[in-house]
N, C-alpha and C positions, 0 to 999 in steps of 0.2 A: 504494500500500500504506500510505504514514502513515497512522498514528493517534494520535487526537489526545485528550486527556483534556477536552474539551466534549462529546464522541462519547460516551465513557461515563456523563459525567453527565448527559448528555438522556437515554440510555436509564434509568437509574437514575430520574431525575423520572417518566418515561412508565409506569414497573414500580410505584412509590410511589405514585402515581395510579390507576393500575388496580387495586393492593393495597385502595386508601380506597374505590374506586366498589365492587369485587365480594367482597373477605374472601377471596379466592381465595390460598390458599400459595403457588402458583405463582410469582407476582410477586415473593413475598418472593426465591424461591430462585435467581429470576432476578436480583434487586439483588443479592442475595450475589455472584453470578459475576461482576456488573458491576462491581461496587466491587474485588474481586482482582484486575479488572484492572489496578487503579492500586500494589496489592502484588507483582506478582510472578506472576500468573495469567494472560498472556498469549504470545505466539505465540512473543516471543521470550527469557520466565522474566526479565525485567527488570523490578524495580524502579521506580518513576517516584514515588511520593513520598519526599523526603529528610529525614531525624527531624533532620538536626543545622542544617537551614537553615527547616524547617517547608513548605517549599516543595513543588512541583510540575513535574516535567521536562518538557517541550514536546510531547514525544508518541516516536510510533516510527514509525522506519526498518524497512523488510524485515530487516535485519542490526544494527543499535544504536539507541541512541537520543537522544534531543535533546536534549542536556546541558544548553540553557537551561530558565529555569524563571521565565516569564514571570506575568503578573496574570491571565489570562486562565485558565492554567493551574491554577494555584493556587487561584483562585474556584472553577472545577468541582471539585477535590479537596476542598477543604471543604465548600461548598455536595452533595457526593456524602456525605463524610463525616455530615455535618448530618445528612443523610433519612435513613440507615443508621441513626443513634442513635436517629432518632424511631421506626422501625419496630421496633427491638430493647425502647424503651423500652413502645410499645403494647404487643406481644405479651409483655413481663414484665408490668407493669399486666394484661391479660386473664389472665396466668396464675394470678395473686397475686389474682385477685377469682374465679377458678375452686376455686381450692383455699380460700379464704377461705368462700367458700360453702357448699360440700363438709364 
């Protein structure tokens, strides 16, 4: 059952990439739910990034989770975070050249 926050962010990369190849929303909506996972949007309503260390918890147990918060970790939560901003920041950029247009 672990899960591991490398797991989220490959899928998040794979969502972000198939966003860039087809324009398709899908992708987006699907990164959304990938990236919640790392806030609180998983099986077991935990948490796994920390605002007061900046960090990233180890992943999850069936029942808790892995209080360390290894490089490994932490790389995918940011590296998740990253592509999250760029796709927020394309689809404001397209919206802002839609209405600019208009």
């Amino acid at each position: 059952f672990d899960q591991q926050p490398v797991e989220a962010w490959s899928s998040i990369a794979a969502y972000w990439a198939a966003y860039r190849a087809t324009k398709d929303q899908v992708w987006v909506e699907r990164m959304e739910r990938a990236f919640q996972w790392f806030l609180g949007e998983n099986q077991i309503g935990a948490v796994l990034y920390d605002e007061n260390t900046g960090g990233c918890r180890d992943g999850l147990h069936f029942d808790r989770v892995n209080q360390n918060q290894g490089a490994e970790s932490t790389l995918s939560f940011l590296s998740s975070l990253t592509e999250w901003q760029q796709i927020n920041k394309r689809q404001t950029n397209q919206e802002a050249t839609i209405v600019h247009i208009l």
